[in-house]
C-alpha atoms as one frame of an Amber mdcrd trajectory, in Angstrom:
protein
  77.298-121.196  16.599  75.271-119.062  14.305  78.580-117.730  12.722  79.829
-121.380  11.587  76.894-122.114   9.995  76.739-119.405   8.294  79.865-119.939
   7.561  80.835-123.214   6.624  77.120-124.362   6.569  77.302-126.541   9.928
  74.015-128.400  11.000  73.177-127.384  15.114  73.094-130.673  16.416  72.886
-129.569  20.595  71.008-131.716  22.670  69.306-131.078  25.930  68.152-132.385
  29.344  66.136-129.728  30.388  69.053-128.978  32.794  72.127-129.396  30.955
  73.267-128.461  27.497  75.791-129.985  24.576  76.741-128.076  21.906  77.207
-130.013  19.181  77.555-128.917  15.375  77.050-131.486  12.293  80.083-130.843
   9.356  80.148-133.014   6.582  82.634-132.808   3.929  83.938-134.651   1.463
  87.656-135.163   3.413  86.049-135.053   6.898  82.887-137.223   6.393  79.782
-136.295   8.864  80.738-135.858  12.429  79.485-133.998  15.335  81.900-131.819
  16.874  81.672-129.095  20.183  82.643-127.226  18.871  84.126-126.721  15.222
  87.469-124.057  15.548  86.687-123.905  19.238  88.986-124.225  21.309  87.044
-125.150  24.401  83.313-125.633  24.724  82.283-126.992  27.891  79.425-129.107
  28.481  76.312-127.058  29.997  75.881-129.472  33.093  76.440-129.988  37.249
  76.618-133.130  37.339  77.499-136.624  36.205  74.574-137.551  36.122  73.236
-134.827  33.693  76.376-135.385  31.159  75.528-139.416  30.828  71.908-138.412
  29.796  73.647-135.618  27.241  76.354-137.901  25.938  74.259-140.819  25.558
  71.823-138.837  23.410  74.876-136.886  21.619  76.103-140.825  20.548  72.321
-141.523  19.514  72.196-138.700  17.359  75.667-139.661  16.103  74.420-142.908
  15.074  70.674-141.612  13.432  72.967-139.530  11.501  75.430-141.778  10.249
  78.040-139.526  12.386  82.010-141.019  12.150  82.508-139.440  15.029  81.428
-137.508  18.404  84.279-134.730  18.866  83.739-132.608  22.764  86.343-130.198
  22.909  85.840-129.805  26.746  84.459-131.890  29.463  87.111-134.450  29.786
  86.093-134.692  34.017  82.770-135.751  33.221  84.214-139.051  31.139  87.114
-139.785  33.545  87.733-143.449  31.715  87.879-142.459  28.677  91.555-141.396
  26.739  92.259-137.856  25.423  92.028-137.975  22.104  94.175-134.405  22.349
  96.063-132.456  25.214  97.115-128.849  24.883  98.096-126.414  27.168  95.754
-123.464  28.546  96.344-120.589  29.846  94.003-117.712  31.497  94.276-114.439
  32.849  92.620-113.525  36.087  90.948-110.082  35.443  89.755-108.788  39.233
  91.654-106.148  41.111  91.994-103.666  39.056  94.465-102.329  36.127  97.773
-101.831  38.437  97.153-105.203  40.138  96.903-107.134  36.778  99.973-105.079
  35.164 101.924-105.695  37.962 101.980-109.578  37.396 102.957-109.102  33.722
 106.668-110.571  33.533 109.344-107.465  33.240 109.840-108.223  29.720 106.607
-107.586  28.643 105.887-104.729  30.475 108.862-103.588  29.317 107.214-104.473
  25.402 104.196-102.770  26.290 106.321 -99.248  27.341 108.278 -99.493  24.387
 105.021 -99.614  22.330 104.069 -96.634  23.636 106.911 -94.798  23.494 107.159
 -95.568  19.865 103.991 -93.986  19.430 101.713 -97.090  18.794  97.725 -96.197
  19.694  95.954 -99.320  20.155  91.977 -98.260  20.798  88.845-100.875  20.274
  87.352-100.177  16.555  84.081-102.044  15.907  83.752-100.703  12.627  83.539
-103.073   9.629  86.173-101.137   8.087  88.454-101.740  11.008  87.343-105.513
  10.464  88.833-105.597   7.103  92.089-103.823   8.960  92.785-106.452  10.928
  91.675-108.888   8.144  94.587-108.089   6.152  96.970-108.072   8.748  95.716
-111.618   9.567  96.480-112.992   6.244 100.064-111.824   6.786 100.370-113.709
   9.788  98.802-116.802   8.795 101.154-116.849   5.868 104.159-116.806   8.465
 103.188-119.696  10.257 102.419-121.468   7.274  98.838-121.449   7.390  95.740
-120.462   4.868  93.350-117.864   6.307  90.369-118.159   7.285  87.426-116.760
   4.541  86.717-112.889   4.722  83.279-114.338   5.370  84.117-115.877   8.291
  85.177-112.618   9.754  82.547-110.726   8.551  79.977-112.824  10.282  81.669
-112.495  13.338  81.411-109.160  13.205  77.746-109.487  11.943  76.908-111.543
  14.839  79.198-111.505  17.744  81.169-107.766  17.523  78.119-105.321  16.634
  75.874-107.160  19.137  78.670-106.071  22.338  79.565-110.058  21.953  82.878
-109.739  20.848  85.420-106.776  20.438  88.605-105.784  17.688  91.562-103.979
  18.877  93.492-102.116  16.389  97.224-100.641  17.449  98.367 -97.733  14.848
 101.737 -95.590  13.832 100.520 -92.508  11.911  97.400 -94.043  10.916  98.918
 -97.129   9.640  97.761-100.759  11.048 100.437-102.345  12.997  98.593-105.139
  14.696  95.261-106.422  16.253  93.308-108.637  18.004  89.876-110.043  17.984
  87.880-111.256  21.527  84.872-112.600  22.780  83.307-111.749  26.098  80.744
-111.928  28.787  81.826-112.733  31.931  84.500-115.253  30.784  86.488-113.701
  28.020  88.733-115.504  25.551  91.257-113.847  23.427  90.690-115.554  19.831
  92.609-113.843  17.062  95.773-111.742  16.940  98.111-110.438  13.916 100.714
-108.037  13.419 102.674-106.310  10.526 106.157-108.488  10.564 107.914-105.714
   9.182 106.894-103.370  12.219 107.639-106.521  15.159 110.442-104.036  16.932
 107.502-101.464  17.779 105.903-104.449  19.779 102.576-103.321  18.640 100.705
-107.011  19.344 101.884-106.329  23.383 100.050-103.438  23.362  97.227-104.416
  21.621  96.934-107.245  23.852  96.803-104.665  27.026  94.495-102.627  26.054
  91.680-105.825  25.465  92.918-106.979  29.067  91.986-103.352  30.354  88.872
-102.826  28.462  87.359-106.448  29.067  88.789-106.073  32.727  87.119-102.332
  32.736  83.377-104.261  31.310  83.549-106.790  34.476  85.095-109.742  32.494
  86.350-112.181  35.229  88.792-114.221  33.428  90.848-114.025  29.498  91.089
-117.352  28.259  94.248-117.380  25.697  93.383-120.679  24.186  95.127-123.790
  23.626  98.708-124.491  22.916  99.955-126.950  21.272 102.101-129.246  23.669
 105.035-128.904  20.895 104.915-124.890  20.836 107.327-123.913  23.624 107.756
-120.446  22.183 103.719-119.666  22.717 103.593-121.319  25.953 106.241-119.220
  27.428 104.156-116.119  26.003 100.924-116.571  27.017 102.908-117.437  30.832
 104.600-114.227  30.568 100.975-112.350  30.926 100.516-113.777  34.523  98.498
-116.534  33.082  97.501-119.608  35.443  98.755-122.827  33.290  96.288-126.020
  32.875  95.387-128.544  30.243  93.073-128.531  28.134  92.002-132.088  26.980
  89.470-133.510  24.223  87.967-136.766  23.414  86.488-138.098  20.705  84.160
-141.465  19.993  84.163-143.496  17.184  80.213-143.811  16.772  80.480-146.997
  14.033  83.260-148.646  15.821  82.012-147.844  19.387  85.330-146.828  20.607
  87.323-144.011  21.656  90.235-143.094  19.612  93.133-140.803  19.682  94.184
-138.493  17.720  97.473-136.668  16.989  98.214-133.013  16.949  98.650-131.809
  13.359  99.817-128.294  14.042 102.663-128.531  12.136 104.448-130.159   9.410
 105.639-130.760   5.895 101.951-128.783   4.860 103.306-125.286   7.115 106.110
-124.980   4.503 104.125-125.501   1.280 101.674-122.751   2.372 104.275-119.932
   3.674 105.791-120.092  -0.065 101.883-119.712  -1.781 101.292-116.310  -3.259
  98.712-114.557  -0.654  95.799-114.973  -3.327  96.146-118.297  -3.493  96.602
-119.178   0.124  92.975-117.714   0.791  91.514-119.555  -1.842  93.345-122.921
  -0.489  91.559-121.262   2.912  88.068-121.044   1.688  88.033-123.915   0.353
  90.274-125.990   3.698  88.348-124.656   6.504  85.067-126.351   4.690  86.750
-129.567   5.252  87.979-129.401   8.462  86.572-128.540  12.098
């Protein structure tokens, strides 16, 4: 939490039982309004509780807040069991990685084709090693820019990154894998851990895809969070749309699920549904902006938006 507000200046907003815990950040923007969210850019924040009983008491006082506030809206990304009436205002796909049993027994459940990747890699003469150096943040920041341009989205603000390596990376909260050819930055990948990991970011050098560099880089965070005691790798959601990701993140002997939101309307009292804007007529004006620009239209986006 403490890296979105330094961030993008979010309000904390959590409430609690005693028992049970809501995240909840406050944006407000000029293009958003002021809503309360769990959380902003998360993909999946999961209400604290263990029972029903302990959610009502949470949600009705997340909904109270919303309304002292002047909130649009109450956003959990997370939680949908606990409000089993109520629509998804989203659905994506999830996928996670069971970590126990060791390195062979979690290679071994790869699909051929990317252990066949991952070889290649290697025999190519990638190195992919954790660096949680702020120089190695800027690495990867570069190569994230690239990769945000080819899917037709802004980066997010140096800043952004920089806190997470403030807060999250030099505290043992978080880890950045780098892969290498000669020295040179092929690809990386940024994750958070404790016992539950989830893989967050990942980029690559387009011009160097045939090495398979980002398969590599992905094995060695499953074998160092794996080799830490991590349980599980969350990969995050997929859209419903993105075929081509789904069949990836399966590919890693992933266990498939959804992964559904909801979201209240505090001043009409309602919930609504939403629809999933991950692509569109905006992917192709930002894949032709210069890269200067596109981080500027990022900085300034990512303020607006949670």
């Amino acid at each position: 939490m403490q890296v979105l507000e330094e961030t993008y200046g979010f309000k904390r907003m959590s409430v609690s039982s005693g028992r049970g815990t809501l995240p909840l950040l406050e944006a407000d923007s000029l293009l958003g309004g002021r809503r309360g969210v769990s959380l902003p850019f998360t993909d999946s924040c999961e209400p604290q509780v263990n029972s029903s009983e302990e959610f009502k008491v949470l949600w009705d006082a997340a909904l109270d807040r919303g309304r002292e506030r002047n909130w649009k809206y109450v956003e959990v990304r997370g939680g949908k069991a606990w409000l089993p009436n109520a629509p998804a205002s989203l659905r994506f796909h999830q996928h996670v990685l069971d970590l126990k049993g060791g390195e062979e027994a979690i290679f071994s459940r790869f699909d051929g084709s990317v252990r066949q990747a991952i070889r290649k890699a290697e025999k190519s003469g990638v190195k992919a090693k954790k660096d949680d150096s702020l120089e190695g943040m800027r690495t990867y920041y570069r190569l994230h820019g690239g990769t945000r341009k080819k899917h037709g989205l802004p980066p997010q603000p140096w800043p952004f990154f920089l806190n997470i390596h403030k807060h999250l990376v030099s505290k043992g909260l978080g880890v950045l894998v780098l892969a290498r050819v000669d020295q040179i930055a092929v690809a990386g990948a940024i994750f958070f851990y404790g016992r539950q990991a989830i893989y967050k970011f990942g980029a690559s050098d387009e011009a160097q895809q045939e090495l398979r560099a980002n398969n590599l880089v992905m094995w060695e965070g499953i074998r160092w969070l794996a080799g830490r005691g991590c349980e599980q790798l969350d990969f995050g959601r997929t859209s419903m749309e993105n075929e081509g990701l789904r069949r990836f993140k399966a590919g890693w002997g992933t266990r498939e699920g959804t992964l559904e939101y909801v979201k209240y309307d505090v001043r009409q009292a309602r919930f609504v549904v939403d629809k999933d804007r991950v692509s569109g007529w905006h992917n192709k004006i930002f894949s032709r902006m210069p890269m200067a620009l596109l981080r500027v239209a990022g900085a300034v986006l990512y303020r607006q938006m949670t």
